[in-house]
N, CA, C and O atoms as a GROMACS GRO file, in nm:
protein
  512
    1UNK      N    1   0.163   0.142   0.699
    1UNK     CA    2   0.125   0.192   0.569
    1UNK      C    3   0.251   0.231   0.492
    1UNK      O    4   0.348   0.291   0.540
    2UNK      N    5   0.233   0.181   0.339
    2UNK     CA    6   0.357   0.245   0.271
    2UNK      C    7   0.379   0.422   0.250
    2UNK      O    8   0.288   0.504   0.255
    3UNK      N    9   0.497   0.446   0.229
    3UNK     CA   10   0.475   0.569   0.181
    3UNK      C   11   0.432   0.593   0.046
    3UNK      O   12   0.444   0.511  -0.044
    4UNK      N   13   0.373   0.726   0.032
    4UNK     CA   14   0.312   0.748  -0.121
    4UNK      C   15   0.459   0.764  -0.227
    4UNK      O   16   0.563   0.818  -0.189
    5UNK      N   17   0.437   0.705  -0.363
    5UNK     CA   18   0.517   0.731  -0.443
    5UNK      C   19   0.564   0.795  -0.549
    5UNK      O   20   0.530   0.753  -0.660
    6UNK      N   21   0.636   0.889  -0.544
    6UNK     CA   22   0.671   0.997  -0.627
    6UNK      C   23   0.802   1.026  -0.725
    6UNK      O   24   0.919   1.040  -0.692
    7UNK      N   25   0.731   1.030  -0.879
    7UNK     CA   26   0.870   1.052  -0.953
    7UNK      C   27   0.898   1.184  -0.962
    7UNK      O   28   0.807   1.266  -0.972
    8UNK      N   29   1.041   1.222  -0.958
    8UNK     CA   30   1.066   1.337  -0.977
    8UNK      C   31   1.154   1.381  -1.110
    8UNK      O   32   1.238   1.301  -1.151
    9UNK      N   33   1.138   1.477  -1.161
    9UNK     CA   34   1.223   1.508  -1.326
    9UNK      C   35   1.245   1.604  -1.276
    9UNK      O   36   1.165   1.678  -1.218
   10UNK      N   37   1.396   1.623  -1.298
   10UNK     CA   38   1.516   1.738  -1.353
   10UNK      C   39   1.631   1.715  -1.370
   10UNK      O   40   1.683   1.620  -1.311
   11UNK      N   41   1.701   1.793  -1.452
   11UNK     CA   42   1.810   1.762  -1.543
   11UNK      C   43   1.897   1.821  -1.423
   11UNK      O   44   2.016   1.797  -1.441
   12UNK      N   45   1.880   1.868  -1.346
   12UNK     CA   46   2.010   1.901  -1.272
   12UNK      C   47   2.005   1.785  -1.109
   12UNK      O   48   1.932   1.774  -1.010
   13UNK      N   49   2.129   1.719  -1.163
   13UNK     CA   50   2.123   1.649  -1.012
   13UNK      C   51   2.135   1.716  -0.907
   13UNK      O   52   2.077   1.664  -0.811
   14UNK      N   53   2.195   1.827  -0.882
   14UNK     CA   54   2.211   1.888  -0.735
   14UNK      C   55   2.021   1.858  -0.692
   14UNK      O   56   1.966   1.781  -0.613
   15UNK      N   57   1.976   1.947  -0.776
   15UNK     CA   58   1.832   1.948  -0.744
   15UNK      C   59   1.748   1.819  -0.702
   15UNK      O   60   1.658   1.819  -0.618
   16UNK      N   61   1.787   1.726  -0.765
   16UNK     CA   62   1.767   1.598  -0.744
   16UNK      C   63   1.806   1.534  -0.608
   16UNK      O   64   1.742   1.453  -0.541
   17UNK      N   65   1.942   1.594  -0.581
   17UNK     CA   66   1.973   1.495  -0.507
   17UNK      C   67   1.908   1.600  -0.332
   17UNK      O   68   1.871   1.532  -0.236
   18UNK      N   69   1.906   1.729  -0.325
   18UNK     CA   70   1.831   1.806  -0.259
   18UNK      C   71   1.701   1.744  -0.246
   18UNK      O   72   1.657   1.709  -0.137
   19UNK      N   73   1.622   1.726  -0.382
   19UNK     CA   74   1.494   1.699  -0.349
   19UNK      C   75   1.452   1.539  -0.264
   19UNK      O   76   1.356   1.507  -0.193
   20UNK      N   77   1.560   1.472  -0.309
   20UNK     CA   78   1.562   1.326  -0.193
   20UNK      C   79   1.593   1.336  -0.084
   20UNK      O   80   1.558   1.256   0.003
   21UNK      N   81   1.677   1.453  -0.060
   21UNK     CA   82   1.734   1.396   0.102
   21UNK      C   83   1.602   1.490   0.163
   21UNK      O   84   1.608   1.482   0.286
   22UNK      N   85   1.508   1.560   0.129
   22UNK     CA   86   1.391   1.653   0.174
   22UNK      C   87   1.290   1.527   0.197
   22UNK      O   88   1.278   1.478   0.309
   23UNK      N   89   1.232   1.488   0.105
   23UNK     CA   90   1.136   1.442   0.058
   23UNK      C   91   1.155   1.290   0.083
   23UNK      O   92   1.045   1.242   0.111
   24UNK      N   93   1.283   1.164   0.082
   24UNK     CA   94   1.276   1.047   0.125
   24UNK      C   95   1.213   0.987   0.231
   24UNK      O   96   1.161   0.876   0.232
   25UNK      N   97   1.222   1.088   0.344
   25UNK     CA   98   1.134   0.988   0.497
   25UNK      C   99   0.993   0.984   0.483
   25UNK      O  100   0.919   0.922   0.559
   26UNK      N  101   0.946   1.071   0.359
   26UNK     CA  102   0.780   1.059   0.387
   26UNK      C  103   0.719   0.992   0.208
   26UNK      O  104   0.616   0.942   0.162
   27UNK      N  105   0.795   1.012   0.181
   27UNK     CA  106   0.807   0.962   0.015
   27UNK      C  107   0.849   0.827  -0.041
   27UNK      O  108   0.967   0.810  -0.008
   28UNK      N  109   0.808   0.731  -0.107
   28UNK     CA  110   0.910   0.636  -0.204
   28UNK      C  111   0.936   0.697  -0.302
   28UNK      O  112   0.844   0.722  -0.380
   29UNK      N  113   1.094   0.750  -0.337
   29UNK     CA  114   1.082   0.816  -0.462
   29UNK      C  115   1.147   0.795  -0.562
   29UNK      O  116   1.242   0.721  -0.532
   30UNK      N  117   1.146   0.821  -0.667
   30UNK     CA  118   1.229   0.741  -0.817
   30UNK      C  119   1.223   0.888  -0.905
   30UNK      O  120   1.131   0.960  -0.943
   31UNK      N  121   1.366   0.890  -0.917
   31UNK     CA  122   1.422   0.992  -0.934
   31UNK      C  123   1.476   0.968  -1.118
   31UNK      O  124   1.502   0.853  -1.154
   32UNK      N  125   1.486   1.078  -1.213
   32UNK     CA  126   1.541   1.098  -1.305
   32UNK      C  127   1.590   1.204  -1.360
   32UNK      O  128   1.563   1.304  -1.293
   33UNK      N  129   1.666   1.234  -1.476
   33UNK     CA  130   1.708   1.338  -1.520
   33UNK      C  131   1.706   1.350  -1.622
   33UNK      O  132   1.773   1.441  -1.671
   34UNK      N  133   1.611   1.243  -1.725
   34UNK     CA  134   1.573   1.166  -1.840
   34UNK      C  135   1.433   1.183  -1.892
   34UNK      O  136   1.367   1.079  -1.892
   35UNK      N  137   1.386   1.270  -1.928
   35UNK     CA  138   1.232   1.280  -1.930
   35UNK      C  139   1.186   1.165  -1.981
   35UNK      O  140   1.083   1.116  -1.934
   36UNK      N  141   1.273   1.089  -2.112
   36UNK     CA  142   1.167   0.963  -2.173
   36UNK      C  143   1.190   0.860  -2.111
   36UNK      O  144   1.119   0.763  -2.139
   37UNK      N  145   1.305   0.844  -1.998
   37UNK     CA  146   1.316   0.718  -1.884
   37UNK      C  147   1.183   0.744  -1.811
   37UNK      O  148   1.086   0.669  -1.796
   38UNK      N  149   1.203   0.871  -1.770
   38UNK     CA  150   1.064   0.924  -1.678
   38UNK      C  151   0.933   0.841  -1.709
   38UNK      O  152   0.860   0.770  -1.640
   39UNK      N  153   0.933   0.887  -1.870
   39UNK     CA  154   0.796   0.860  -1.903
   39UNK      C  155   0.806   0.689  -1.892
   39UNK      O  156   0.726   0.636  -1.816
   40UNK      N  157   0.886   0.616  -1.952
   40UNK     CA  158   0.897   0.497  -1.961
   40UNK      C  159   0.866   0.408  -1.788
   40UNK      O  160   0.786   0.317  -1.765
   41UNK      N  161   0.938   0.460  -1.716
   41UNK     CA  162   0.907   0.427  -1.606
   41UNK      C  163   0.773   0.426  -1.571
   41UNK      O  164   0.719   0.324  -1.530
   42UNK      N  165   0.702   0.552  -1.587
   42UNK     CA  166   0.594   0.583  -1.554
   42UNK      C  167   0.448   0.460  -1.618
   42UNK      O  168   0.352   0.397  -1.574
   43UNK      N  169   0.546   0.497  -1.795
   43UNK     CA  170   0.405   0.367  -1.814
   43UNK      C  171   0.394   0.267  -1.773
   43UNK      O  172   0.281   0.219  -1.760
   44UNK      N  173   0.513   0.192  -1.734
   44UNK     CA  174   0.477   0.031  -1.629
   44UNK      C  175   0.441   0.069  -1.490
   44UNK      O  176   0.382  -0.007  -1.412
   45UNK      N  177   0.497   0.255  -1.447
   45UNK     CA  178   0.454   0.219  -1.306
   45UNK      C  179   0.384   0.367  -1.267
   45UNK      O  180   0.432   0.456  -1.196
   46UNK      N  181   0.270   0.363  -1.328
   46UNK     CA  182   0.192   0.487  -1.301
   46UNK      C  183   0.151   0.542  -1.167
   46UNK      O  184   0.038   0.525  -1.121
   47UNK      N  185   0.288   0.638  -1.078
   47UNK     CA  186   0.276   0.647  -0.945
   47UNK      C  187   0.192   0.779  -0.924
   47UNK      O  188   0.183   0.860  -1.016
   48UNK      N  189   0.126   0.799  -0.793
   48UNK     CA  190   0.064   0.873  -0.782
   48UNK      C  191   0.071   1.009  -0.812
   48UNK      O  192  -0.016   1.078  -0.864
   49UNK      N  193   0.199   1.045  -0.768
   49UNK     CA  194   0.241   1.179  -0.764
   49UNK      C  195   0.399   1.237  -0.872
   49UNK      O  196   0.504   1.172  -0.879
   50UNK      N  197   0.380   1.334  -0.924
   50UNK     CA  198   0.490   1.308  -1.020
   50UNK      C  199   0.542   1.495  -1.014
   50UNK      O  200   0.459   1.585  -1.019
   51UNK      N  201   0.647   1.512  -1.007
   51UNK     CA  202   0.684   1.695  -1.022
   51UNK      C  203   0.820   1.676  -1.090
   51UNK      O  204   0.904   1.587  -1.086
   52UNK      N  205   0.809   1.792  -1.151
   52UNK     CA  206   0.892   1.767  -1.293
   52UNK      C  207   0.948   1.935  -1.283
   52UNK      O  208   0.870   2.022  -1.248
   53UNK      N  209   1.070   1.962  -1.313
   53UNK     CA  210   1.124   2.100  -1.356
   53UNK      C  211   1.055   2.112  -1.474
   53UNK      O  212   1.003   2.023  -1.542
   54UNK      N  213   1.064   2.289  -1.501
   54UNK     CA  214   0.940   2.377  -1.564
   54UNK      C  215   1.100   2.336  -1.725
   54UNK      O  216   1.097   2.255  -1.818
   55UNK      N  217   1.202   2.431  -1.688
   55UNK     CA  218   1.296   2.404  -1.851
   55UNK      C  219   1.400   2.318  -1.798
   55UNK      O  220   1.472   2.320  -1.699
   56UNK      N  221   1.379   2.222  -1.922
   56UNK     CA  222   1.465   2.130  -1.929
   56UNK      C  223   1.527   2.110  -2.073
   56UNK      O  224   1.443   2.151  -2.154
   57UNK      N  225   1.682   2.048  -2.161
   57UNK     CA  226   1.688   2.077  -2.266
   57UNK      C  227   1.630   1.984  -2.344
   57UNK      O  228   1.619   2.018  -2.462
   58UNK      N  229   1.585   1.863  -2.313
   58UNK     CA  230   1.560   1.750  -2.394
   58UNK      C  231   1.343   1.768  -2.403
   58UNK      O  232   1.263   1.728  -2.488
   59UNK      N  233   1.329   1.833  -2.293
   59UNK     CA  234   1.131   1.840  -2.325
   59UNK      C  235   1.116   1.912  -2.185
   59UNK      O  236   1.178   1.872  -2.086
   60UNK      N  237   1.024   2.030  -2.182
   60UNK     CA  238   0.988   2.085  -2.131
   60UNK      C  239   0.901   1.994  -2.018
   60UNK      O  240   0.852   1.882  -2.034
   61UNK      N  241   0.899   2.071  -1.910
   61UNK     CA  242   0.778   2.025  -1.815
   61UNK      C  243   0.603   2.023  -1.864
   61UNK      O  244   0.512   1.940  -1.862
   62UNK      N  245   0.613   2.107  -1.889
   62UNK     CA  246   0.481   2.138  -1.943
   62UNK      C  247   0.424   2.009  -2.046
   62UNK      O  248   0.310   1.961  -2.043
   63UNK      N  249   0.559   1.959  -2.151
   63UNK     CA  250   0.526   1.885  -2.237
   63UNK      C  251   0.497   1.762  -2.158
   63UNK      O  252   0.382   1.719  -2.146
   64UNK      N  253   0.641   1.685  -2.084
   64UNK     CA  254   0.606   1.607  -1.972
   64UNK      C  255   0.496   1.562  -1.909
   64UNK      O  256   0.457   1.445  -1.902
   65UNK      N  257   0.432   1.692  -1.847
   65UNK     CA  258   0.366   1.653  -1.771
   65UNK      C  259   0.222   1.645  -1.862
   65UNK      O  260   0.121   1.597  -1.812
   66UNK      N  261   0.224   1.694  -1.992
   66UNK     CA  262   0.108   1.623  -2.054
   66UNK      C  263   0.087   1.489  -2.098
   66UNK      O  264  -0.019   1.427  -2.104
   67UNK      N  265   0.237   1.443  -2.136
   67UNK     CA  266   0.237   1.309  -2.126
   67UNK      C  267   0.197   1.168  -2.061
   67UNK      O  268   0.172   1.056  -2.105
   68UNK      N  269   0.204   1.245  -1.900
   68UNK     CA  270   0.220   1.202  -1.801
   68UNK      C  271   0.127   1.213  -1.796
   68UNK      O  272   0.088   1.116  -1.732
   69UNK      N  273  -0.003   1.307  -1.837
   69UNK     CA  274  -0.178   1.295  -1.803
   69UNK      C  275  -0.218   1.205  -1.926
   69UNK      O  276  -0.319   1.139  -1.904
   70UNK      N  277  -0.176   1.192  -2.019
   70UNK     CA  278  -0.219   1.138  -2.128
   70UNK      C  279  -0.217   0.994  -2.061
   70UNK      O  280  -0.318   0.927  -2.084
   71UNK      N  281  -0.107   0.928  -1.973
   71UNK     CA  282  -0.093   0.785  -1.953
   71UNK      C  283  -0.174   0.797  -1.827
   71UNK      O  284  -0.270   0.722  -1.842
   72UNK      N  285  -0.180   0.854  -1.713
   72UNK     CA  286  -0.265   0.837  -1.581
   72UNK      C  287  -0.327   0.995  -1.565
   72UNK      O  288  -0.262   1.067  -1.490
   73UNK      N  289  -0.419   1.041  -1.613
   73UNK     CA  290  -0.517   1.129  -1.557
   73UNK      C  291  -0.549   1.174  -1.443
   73UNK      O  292  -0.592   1.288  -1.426
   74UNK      N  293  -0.532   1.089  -1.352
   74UNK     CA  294  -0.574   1.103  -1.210
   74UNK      C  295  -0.406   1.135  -1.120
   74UNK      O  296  -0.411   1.187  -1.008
   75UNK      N  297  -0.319   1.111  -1.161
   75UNK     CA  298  -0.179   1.126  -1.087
   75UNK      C  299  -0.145   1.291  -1.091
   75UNK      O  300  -0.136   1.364  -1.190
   76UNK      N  301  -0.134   1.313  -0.995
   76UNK     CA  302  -0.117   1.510  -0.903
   76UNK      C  303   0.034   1.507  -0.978
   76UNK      O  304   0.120   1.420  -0.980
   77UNK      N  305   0.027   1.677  -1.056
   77UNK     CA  306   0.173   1.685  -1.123
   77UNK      C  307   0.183   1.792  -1.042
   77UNK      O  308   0.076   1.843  -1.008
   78UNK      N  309   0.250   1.824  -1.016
   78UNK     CA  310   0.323   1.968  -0.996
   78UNK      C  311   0.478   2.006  -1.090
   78UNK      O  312   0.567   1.926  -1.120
   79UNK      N  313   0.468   2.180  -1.123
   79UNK     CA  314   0.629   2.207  -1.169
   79UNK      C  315   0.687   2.273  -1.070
   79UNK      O  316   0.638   2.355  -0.992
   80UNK      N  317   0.830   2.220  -1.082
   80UNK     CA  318   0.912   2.310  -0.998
   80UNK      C  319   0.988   2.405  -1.152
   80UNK      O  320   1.028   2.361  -1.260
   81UNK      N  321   0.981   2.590  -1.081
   81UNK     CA  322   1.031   2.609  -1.196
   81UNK      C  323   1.153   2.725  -1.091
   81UNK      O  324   1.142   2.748  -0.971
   82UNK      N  325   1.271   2.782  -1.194
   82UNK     CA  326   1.358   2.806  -1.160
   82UNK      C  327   1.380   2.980  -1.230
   82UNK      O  328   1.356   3.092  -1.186
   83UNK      N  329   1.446   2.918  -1.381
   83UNK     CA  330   1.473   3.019  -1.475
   83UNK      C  331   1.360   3.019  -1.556
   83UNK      O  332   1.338   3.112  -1.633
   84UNK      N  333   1.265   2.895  -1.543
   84UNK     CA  334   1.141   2.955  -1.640
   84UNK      C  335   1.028   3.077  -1.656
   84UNK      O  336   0.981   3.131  -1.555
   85UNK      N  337   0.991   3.112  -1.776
   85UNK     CA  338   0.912   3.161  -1.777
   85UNK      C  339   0.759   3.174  -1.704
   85UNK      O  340   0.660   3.105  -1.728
   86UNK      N  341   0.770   3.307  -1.586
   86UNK     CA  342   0.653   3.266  -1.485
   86UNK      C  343   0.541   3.278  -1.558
   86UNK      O  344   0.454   3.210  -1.504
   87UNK      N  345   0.500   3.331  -1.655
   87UNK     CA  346   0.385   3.309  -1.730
   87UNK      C  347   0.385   3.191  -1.784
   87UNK      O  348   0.299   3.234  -1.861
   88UNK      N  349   0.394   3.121  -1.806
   88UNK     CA  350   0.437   3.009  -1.882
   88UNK      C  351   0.374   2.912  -1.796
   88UNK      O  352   0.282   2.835  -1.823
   89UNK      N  353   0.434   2.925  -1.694
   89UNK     CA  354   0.450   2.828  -1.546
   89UNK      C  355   0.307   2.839  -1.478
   89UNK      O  356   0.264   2.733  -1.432
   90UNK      N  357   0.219   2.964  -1.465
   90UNK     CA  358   0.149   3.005  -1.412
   90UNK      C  359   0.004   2.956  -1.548
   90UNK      O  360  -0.106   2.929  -1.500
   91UNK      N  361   0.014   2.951  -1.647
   91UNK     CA  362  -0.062   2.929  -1.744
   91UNK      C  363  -0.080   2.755  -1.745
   91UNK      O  364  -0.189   2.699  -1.746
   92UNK      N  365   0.046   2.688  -1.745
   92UNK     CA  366   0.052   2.497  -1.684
   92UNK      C  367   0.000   2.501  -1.574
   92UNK      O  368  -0.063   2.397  -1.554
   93UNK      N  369  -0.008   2.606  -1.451
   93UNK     CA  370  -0.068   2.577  -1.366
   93UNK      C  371  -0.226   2.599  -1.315
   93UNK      O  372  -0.294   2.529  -1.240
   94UNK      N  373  -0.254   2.709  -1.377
   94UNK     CA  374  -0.379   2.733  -1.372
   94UNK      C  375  -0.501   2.627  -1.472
   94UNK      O  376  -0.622   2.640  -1.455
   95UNK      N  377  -0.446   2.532  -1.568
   95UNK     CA  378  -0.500   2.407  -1.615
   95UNK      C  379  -0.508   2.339  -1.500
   95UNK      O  380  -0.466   2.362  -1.386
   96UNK      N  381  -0.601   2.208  -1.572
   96UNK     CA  382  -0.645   2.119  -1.509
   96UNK      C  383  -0.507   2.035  -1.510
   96UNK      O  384  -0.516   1.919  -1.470
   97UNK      N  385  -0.420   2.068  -1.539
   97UNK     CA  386  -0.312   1.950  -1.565
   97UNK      C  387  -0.215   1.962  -1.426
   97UNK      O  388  -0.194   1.868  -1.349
   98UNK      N  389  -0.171   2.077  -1.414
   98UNK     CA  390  -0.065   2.056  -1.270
   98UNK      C  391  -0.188   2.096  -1.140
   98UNK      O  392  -0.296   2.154  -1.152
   99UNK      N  393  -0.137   2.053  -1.045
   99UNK     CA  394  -0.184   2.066  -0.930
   99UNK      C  395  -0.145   2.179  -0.826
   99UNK      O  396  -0.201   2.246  -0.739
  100UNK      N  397   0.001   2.162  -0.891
  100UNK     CA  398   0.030   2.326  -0.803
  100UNK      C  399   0.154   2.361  -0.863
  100UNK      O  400   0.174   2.284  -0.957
  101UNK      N  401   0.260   2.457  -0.848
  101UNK     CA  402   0.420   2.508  -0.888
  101UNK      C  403   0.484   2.561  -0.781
  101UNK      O  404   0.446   2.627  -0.684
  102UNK      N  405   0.616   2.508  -0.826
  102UNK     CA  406   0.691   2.582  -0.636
  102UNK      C  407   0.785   2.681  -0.763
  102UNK      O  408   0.791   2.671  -0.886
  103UNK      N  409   0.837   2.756  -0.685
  103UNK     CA  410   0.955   2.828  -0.776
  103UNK      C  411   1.065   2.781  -0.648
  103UNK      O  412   1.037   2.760  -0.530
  104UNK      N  413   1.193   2.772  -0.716
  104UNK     CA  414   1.323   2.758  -0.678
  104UNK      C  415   1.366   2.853  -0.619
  104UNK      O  416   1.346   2.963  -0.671
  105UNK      N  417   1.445   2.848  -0.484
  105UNK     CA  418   1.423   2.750  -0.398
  105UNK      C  419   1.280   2.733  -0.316
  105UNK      O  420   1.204   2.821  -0.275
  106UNK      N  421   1.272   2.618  -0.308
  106UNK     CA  422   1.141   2.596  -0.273
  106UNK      C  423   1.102   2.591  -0.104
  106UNK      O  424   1.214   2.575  -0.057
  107UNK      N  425   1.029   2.594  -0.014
  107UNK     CA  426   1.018   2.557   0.104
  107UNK      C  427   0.991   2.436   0.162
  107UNK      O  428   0.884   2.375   0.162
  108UNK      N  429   1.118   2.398   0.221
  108UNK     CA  430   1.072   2.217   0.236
  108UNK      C  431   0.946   2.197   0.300
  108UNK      O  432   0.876   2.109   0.250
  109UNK      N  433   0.909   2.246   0.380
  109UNK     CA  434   0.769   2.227   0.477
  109UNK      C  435   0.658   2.235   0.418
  109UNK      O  436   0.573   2.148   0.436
  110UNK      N  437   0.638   2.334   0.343
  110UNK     CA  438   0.534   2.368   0.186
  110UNK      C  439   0.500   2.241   0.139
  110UNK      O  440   0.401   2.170   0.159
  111UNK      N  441   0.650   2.220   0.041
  111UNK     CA  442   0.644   2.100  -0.059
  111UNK      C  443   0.604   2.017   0.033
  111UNK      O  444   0.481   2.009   0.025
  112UNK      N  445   0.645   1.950   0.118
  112UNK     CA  446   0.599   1.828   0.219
  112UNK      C  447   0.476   1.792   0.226
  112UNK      O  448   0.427   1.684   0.193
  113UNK      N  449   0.395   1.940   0.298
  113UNK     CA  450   0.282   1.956   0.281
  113UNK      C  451   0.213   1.985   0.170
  113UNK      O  452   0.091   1.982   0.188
  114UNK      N  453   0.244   2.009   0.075
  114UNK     CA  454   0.142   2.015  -0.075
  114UNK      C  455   0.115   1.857  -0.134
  114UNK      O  456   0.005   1.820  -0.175
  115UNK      N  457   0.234   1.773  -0.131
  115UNK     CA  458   0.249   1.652  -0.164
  115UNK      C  459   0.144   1.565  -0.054
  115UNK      O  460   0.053   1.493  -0.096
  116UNK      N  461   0.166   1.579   0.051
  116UNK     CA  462   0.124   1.513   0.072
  116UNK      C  463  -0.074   1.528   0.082
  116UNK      O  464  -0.153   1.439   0.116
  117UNK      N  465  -0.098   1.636   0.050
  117UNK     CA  466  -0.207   1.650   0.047
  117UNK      C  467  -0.256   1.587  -0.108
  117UNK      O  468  -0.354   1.514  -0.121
  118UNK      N  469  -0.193   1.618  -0.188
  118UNK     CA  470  -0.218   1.601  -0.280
  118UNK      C  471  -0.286   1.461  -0.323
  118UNK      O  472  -0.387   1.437  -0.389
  119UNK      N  473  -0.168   1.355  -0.245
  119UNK     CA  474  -0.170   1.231  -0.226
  119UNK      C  475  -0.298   1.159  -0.139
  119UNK      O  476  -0.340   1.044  -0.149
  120UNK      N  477  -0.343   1.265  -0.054
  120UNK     CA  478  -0.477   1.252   0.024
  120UNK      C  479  -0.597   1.251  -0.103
  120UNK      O  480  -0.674   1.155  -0.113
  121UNK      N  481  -0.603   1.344  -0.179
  121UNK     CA  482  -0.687   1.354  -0.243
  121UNK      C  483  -0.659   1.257  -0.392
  121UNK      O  484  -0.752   1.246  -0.472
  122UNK      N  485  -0.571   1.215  -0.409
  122UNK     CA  486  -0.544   1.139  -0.513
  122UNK      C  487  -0.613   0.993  -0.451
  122UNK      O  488  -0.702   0.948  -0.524
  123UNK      N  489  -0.590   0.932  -0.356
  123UNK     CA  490  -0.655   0.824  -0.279
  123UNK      C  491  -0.796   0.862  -0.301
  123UNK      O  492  -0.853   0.772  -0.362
  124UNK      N  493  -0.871   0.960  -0.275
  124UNK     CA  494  -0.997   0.971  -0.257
  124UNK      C  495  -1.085   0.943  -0.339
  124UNK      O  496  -1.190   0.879  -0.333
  125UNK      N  497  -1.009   1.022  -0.453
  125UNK     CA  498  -1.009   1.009  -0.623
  125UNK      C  499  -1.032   0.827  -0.624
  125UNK      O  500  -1.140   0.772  -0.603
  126UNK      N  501  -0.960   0.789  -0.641
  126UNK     CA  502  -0.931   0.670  -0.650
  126UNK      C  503  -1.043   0.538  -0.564
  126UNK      O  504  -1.042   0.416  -0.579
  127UNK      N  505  -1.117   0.611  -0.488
  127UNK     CA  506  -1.156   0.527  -0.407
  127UNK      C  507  -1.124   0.449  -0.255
  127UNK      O  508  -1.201   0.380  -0.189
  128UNK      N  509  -0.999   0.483  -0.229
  128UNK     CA  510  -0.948   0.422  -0.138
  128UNK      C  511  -0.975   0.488  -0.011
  128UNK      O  512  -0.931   0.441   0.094
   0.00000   0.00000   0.00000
C-alpha cells in the first residue's frame, strides 16, 4: 500500500525540513513555503491531508486552509501554530474546517498519530 499524501505550508524551512525528516517514512509529502504554489499544487493534486502554519507573511493559515476547503472539502487540515494567536487558532479549530492544531513544538508521536488517523477517516469518507 502507498503511503497517504500530505502537503505541508510554512514559511520557515527549519520547520519544514523537521517536519520531513518526522513525518517521511509514513507519509508522501510535498512540501512548501509558498502558500499560492501550495494552493496551485493542490488544485491539480488534491491530496488527502494538508497542515499549514497558523502566521505566515504572504496569507494566513486560516485563509489557506479555507481555500484549500473551497477546492477539496473532504481533505483533513490541520494548523500548526507557533507565535499565533491561540484564540484565533482555537476558533479555526473548533470549525468544521481544521481537523485538529498542534502548537510548536509539536510531539512527533501525536502528530504521527493524528495524521494518520485522520487519513483513516478521510478513506472512509471517501468510500474506500
Amino acid at each position: 500500500m502507498s503511503k497517504p499524501e500530505l502537503l505541508i505550508l510554512d514559511d520557515e524551512e527549519e520547520v519544514l525540513s523537521a517536519l520531513n525528516r518526522v513525518l517521511r517514512h509514513d507519509f508522501q509529502i510535498f512540501l512548501f513555503s509558498d502558500p499560492h504554489k501550495a494552493l496551485d499544487f493542490f488544485e491539480e493534486n488534491p491530496v488527502p491531508l494538508v497542515v499549514s502554519d497558523m502566521r505566515m507573511p504572504v496569507m494566513d493559515g486560516t485563509t489557506f486552509l479555507a481555500r484549500i476547503s473551497e477546492l477539496n472539502s473532504k481533505s483533513k487540515k490541520f494548523i500548526l501554530t507557533g507565535h499565533a494567536d491561540i484564540n484565533e487558532t482555537e476558533t479555526a479549530a473548533t470549525g468544521e474546517m481544521v481537523f485538529r492544531h498542534f502548537e510548536k513544538p509539536w510531539d512527533n508521536g501525536e502528530l504521527i498519530s493524528e495524521l494518520k488517523v485522520a487519513h483513516k477517516l478521510y478513506l472512509a469518507e471517501m468510500g474506500f
